[in-house]
Backbone as CSV, one residue per row, in Angstrom:
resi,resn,N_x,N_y,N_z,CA_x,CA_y,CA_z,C_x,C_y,C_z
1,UNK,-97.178,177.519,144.738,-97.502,178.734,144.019,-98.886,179.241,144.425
2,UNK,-100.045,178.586,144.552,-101.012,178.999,144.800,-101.431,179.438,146.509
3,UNK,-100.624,178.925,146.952,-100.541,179.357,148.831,-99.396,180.729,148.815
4,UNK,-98.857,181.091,147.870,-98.219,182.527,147.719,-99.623,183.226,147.038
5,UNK,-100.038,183.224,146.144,-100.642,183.912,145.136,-102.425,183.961,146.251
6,UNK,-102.536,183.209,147.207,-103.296,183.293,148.422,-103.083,184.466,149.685
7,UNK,-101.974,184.487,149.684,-101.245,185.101,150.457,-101.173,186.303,150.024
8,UNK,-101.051,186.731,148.727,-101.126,187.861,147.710,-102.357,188.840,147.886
9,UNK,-103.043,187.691,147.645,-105.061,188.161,148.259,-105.125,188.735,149.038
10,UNK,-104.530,187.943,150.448,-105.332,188.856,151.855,-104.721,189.889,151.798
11,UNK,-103.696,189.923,151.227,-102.711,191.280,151.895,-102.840,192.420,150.851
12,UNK,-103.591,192.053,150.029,-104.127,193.277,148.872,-104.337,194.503,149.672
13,UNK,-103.947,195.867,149.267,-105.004,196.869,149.584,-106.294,197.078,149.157
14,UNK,-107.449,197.309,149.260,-107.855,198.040,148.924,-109.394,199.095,149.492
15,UNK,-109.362,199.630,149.210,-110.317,200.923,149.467,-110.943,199.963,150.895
16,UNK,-111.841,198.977,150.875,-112.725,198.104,151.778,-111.639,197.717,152.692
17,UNK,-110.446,196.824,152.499,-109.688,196.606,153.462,-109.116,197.939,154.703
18,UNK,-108.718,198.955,153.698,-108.487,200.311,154.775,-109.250,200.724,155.244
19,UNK,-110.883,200.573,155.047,-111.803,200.910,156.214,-111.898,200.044,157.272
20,UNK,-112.023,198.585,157.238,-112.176,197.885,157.909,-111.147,197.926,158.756
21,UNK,-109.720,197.711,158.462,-108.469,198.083,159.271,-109.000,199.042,160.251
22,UNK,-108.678,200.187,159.588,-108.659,201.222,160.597,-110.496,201.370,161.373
23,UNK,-111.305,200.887,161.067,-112.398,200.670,162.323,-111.722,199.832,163.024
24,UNK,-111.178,198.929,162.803,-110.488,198.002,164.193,-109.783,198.712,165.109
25,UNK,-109.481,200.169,164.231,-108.567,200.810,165.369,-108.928,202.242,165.841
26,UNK,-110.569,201.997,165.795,-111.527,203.055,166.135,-111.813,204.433,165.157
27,UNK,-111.100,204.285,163.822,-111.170,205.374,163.101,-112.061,205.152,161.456
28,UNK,-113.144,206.031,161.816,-114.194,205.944,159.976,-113.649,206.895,159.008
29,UNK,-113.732,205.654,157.920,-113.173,206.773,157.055,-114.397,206.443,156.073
30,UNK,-114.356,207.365,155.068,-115.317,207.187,153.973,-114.433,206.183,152.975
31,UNK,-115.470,205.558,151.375,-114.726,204.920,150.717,-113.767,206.011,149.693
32,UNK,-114.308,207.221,149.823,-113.250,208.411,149.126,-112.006,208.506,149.705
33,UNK,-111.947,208.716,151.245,-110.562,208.827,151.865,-110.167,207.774,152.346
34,UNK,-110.867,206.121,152.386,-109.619,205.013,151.666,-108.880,205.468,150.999
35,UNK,-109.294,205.349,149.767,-109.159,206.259,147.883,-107.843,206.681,148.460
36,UNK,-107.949,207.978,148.788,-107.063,209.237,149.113,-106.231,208.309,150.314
37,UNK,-105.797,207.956,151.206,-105.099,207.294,151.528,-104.516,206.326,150.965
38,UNK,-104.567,205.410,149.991,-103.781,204.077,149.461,-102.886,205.040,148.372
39,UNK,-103.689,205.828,148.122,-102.825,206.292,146.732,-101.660,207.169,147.793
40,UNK,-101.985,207.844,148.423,-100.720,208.680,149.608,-99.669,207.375,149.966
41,UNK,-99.999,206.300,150.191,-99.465,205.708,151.186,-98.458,204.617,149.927
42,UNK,-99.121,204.443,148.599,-98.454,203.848,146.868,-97.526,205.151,146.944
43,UNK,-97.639,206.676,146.938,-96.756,207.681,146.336,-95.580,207.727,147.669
44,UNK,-95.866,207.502,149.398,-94.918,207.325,149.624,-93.564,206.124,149.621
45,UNK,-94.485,205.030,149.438,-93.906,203.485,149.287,-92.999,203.842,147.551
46,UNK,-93.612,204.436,146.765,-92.792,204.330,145.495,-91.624,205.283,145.631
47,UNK,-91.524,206.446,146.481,-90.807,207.313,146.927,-89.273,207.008,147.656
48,UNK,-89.508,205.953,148.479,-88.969,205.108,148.993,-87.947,204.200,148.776
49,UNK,-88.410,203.508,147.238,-87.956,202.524,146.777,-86.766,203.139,146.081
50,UNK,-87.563,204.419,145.339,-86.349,204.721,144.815,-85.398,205.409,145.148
51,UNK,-85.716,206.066,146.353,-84.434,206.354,147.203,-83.348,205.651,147.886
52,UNK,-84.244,204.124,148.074,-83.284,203.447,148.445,-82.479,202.397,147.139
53,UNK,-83.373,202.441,145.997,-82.329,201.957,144.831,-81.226,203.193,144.728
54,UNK,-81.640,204.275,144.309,-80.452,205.311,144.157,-79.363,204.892,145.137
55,UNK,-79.774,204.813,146.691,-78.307,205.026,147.233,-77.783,203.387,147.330
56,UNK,-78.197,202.373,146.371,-77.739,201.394,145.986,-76.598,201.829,144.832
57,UNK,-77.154,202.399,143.833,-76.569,202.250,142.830,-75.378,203.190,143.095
58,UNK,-75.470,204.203,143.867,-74.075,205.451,144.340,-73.298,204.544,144.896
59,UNK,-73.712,203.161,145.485,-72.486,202.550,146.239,-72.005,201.755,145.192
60,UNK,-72.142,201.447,144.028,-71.774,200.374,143.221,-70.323,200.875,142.417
C-alpha cells in the first residue's frame, strides 16, 4: 500500500511539476499558466471520462 500511495506522489500534478516538465522540453511557463493549464487539461480528462462512461452505458 505504501509503494502505491508513493507512486501516487510522484505522479501528482501540480502547478511546480508542469513547469519543471515542460522546461525539460524547452518551454517557460509562469506559476499562473501551470494554474491555467492543469485545470484545461482536469476539464479535458473529466470530459473524457464521461464520454466514454456514456458510450458504456448505451451498450448495456
Amino acid at each position: 500500500m505504501k509503494m502505491e500511495k508513493d507512486h501516487c506522489e510522484r505522479r501528482k500534478l501540480i502547478p511546480e511539476r508542469v513547469i519543471e516538465d515542460l522546461r525539460h522540453e524547452g518551454t517557460t511557463v509562469t506559476y499562473e499558466e501551470a494554474e491555467t493549464i492543469l485545470k484545461f487539461v482536469q476539464t479535458i480528462a473529466r470530459i473524457a471520462v464521461n464520454q466514454y462512461l456514456s458510450g458504456r452505458l448505451e451498450d448495456l
